[in-house]
C-alpha positions as CSV (number, residue, x, y, z in Angstrom):
1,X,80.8,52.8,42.1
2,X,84.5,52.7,42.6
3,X,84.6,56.3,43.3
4,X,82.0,56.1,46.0
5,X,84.5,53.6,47.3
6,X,87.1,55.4,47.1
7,X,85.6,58.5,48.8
8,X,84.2,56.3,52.1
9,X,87.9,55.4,52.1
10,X,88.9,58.8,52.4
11,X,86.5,59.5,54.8
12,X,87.4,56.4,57.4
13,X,91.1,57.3,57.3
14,X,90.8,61.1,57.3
15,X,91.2,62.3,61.5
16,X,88.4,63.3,63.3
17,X,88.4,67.2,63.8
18,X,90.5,68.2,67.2
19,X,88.0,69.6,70.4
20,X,89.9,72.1,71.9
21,X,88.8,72.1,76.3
22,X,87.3,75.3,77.0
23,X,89.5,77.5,78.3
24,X,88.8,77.8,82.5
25,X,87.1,80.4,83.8
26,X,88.5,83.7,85.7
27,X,87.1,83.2,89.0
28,X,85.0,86.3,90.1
29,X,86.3,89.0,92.6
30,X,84.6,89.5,95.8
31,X,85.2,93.1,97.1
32,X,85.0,93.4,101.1
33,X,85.3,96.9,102.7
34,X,87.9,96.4,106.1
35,X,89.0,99.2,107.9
36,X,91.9,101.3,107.1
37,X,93.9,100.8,110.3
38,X,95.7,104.3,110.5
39,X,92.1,105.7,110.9
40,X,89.4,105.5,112.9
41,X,87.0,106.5,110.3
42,X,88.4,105.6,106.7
43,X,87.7,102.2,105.1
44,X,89.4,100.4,102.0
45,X,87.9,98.5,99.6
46,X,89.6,95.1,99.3
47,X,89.1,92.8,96.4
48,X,90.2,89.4,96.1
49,X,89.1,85.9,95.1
50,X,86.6,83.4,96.5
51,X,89.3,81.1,96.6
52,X,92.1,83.6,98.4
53,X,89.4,84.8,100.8
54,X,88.6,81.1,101.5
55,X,92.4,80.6,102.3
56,X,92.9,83.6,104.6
57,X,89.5,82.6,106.5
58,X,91.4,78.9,106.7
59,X,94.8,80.7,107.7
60,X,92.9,83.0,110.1
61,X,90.7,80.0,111.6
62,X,94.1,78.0,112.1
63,X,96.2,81.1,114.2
64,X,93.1,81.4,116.3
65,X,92.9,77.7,117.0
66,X,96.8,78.1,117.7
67,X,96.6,80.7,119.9
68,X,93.8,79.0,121.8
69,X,95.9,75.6,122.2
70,X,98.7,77.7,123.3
71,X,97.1,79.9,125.8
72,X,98.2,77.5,129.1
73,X,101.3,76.4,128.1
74,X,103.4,79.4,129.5
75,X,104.2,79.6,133.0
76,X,102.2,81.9,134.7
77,X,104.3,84.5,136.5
78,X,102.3,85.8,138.8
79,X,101.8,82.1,140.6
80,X,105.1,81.9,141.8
């Protein structure tokens, strides 16, 4: 009886077994061909991340919206 005790005792005060967090994922590349500028008929494969492609569509989608906001805030030379 006393070793049954003993042994629950053991048991209570021994620490619970560690649960390591998965490790994250690798994000998937997402290979787009664009067009190899120094000719008119080549094309380069371009593989990247969901996440960096999302981040140049942003950066692209902000330099548009830029140039649009811009576009009447030079003087115009020919009016003068």
């Amino acid at each position: 009886m006393l070793l049954l005790i003993v042994a629950a005792a053991v048991q209570a005060v021994a620490p619970a077994p560690t649960v390591q967090a998965p490790a994250p994922a690798k994000e998937k590349k997402v290979c787009q061909t664009a067009e190899d500028v120094s000719s008119r008929i080549r094309y380069q494969r371009v593989c990247k991340t969901q996440s960096e492609w999302d981040a140049i569509a942003k950066e692209t989608q902000a330099d548009l919206e830029s140039s649009r906001n811009d576009r009447g805030t030079a003087p115009n030379p020919l009016s003068q």
